[in-house]
C-alpha positions as CSV (number, residue, x, y, z in Angstrom):
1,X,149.0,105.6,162.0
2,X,148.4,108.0,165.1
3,X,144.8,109.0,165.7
4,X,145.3,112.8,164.2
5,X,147.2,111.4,161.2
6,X,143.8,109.3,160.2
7,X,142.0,112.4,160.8
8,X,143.9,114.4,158.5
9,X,144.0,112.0,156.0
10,X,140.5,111.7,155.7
11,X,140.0,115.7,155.4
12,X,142.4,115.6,152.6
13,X,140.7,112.9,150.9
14,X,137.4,115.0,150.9
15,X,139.3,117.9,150.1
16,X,140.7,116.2,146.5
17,X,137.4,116.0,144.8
18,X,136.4,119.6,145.5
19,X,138.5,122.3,142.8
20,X,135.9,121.1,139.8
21,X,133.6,122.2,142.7
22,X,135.1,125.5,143.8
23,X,133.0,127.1,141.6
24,X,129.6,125.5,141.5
25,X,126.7,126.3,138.8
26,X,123.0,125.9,138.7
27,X,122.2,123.1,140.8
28,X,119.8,120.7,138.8
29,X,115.9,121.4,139.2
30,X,114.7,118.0,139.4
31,X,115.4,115.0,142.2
32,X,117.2,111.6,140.6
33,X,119.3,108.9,141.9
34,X,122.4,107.6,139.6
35,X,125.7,105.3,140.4
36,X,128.8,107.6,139.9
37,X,131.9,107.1,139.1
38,X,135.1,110.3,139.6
39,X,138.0,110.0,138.4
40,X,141.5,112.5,139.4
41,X,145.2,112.3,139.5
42,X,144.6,110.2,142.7
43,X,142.4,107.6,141.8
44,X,138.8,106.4,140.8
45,X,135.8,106.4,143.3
46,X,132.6,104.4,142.7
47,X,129.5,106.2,144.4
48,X,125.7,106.1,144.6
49,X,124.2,109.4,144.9
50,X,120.9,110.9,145.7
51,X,120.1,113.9,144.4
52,X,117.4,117.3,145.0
53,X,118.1,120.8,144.1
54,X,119.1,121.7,147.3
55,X,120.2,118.6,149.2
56,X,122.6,115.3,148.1
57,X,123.8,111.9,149.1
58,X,127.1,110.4,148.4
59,X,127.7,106.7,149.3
60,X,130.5,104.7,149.4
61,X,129.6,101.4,151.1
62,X,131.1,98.2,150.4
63,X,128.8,95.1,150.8
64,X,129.2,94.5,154.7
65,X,128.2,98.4,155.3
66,X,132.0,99.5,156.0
67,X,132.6,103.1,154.4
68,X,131.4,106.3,154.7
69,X,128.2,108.4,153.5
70,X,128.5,112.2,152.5
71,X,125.2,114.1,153.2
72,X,125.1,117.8,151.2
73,X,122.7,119.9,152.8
74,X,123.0,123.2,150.6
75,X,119.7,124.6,152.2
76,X,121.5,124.8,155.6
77,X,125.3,125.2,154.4
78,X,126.6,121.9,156.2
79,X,127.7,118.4,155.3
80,X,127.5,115.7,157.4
81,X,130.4,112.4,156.9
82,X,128.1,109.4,158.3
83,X,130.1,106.1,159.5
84,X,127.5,103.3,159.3
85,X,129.6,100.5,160.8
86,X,130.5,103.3,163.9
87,X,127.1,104.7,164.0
88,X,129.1,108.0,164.3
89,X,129.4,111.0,162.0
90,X,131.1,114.3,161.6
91,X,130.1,117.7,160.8
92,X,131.8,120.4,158.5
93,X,130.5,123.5,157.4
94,X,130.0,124.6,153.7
95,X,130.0,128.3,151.9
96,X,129.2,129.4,155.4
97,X,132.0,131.8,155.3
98,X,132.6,134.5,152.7
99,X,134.8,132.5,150.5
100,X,135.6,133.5,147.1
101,X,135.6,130.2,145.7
102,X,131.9,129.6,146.9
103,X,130.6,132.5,146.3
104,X,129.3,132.7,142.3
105,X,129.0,136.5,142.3
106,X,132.8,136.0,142.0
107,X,132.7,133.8,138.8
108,X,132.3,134.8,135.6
109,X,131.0,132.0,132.7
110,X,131.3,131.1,129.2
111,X,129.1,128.5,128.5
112,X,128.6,127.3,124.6
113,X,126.0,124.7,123.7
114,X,127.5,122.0,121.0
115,X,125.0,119.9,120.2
116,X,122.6,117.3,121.4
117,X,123.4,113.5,121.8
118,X,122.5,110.3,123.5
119,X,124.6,109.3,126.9
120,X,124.0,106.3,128.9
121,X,120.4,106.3,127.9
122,X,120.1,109.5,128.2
123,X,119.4,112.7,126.1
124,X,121.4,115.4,126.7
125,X,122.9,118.6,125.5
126,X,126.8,118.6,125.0
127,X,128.4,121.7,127.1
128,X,131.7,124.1,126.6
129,X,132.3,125.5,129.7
130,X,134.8,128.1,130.7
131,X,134.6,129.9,134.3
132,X,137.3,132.3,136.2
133,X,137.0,133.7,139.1
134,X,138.5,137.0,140.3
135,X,141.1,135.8,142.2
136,X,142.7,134.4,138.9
137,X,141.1,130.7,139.3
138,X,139.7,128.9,136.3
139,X,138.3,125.8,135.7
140,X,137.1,124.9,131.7
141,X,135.9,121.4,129.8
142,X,132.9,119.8,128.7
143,X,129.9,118.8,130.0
144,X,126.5,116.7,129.0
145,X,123.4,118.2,130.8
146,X,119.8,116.7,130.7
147,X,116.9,119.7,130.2
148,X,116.6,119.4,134.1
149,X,119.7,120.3,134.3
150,X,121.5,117.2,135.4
151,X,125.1,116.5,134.5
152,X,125.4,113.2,133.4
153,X,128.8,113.6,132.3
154,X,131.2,116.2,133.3
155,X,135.8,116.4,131.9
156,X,136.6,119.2,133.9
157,X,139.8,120.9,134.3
158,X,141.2,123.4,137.3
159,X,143.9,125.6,137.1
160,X,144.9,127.7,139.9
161,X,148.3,129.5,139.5
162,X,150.5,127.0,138.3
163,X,148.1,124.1,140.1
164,X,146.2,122.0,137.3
165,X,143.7,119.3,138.6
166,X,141.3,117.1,136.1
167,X,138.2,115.7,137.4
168,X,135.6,113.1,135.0
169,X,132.6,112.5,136.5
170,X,130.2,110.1,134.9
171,X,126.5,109.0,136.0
172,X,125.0,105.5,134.9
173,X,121.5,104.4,135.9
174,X,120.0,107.6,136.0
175,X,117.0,107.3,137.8
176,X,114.8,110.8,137.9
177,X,111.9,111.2,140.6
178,X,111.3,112.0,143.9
179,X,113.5,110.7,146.6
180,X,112.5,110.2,150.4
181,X,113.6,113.1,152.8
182,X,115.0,110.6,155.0
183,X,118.2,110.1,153.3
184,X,119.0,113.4,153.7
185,X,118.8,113.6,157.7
186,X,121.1,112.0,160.1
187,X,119.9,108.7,161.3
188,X,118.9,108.1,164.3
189,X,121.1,106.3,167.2
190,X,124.1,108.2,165.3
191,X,126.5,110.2,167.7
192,X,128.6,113.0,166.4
193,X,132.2,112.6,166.7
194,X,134.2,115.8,168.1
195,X,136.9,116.4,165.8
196,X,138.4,119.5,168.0
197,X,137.9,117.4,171.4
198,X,140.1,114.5,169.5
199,X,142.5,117.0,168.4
200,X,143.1,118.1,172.1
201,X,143.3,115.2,173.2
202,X,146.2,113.6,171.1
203,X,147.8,117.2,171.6
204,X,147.6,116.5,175.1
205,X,148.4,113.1,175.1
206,X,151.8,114.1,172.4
207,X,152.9,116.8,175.3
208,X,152.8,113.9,178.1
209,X,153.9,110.7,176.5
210,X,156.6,112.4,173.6
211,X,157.5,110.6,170.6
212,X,155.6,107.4,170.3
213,X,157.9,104.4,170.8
214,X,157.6,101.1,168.7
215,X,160.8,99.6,169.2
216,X,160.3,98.7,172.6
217,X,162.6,101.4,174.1
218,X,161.7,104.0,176.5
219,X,159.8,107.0,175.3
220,X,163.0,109.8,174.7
221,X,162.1,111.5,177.9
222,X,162.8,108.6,180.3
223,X,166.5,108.2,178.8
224,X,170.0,109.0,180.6
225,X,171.1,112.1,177.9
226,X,173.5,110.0,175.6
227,X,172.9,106.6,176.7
228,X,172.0,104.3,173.8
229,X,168.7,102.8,173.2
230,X,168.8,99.1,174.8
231,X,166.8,96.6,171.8
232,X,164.1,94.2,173.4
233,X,164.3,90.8,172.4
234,X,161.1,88.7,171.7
235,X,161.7,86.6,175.1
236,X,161.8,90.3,176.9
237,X,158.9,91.4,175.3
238,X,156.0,91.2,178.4
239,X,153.1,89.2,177.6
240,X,149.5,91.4,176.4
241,X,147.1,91.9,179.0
242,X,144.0,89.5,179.1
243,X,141.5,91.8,178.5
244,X,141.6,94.8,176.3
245,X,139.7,98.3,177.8
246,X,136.7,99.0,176.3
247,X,136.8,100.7,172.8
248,X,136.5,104.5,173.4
249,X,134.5,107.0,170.7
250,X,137.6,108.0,169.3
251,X,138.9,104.5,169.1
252,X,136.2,103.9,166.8
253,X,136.7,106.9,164.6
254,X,140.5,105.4,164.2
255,X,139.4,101.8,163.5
256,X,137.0,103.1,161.1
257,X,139.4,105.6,159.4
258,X,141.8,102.7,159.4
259,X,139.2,100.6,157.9
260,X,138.2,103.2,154.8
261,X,142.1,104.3,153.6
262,X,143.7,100.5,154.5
263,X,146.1,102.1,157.4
């Protein structure tokens, strides 16, 4: 899959879990670390989180260290997409622009309490919650919430025109107390990946090299107009060079992206 495609891919895949977001309530006044699990129309993700009221940690790690860690700084409005194995990360901004959908001025709730009841472990108050925003958004479903404010469990639904997306969120090992600062900085040694410098570059590289060729024919701009692609066979095919060049940054990125979506 070509370098930008990866790229893409990976913004979209952040970009699923955020609608039950788009509209975000009281964040919880207490610090706590719990394994999550989300569920949506796309799939299931297992994560273990890290929580203050203004700053969280999302990881998704396998044993060996491959995946990726998401690091919510609310406090300074950005969010940081760590790659262990790389010792890279990416930046993206968040609410630092005057969205709609961040903004909660812009929202409008109903929420009705139904009861208490035990969770996991836990004892929490069982939510209805309907929100719409004044752009015609809405989002509605239950949630259970600790007195601190902690949503153990949350069956959301978002509706935006004729768009309907359902996110369950679920927290298991609920561990509440304070949690070391450190896990929400970037870790040292890490370099920041340039998502616009990549970008330019394979835009470049797509305006000198054209369509990329994996038959083994000449790219479309070295071909007599009308001539008919000439078919390698294996004993045509030239042998691989010895050595391979070293692996650049944006190499990396790719290996890793190909690494966390299986492409």
């Amino acid at each position: 899959m070509p370098h930008i495609l990866l790229v893409l891919v990976a913004l979209a895949t952040l970009s699923t879990w955020l609608p039950a977001q788009a509209a975000p309530m009281n964040r919880p006044q207490a610090e706590y670390s719990a394994d999550a699990t989300v569920e949506n129309e796309e799939g299931s993700m297992k994560q273990k989180i890290f929580v203050t009221p203004t700053k969280e940690r999302k990881e998704m790690l396998t044993g060996s260290g491959e995946g990726a860690v998401q690091i919510f700084r609310y406090d300074n409005k950005v969010m940081w997409m760590l790659m262990p194995s790389e010792n890279m990360y990416m930046e993206y901004s968040i609410g630092g622009g005057p969205s709609k959908s961040s903004d909660t001025s812009q929202w409008t709730y109903e929420d009705t309490a139904m009861g208490e009841e035990t969770l996991n472990g836990v004892r929490v108050t069982k939510y209805k919650t309907i929100a719409t925003s004044t752009d015609g958004k809405k989002f509605g479903g239950f949630s259970w919430r600790t007195r601190e404010g902690i949503n153990v469990k949350q069956d959301l639904l978002y509706k935006e025109g004729n768009d309907k997306k359902r996110m369950l969120t679920e927290l298991s090992n609920l561990q509440i107390g304070r949690q070391d600062p450190r896990l929400f900085e970037i870790p040292d040694g890490f370099t920041k990946f340039d998502m616009g410098g990549m970008m330019g570059m394979m835009g470049r590289q797509g305006q000198s090299m054209g369509r990329p060729d994996v038959s083994g024919t000449p790219p479309p701009n070295t071909r007599r107009p009308g001539a008919r692609p000439e078919v390698m066979t294996p004993q045509e095919i030239p042998a691989p060079e010895p050595e391979a060049p070293p692996e650049s940054g944006v190499d990396k990125a790719t290996n890793f992206m190909k690494g966390l979506f299986g492409h």
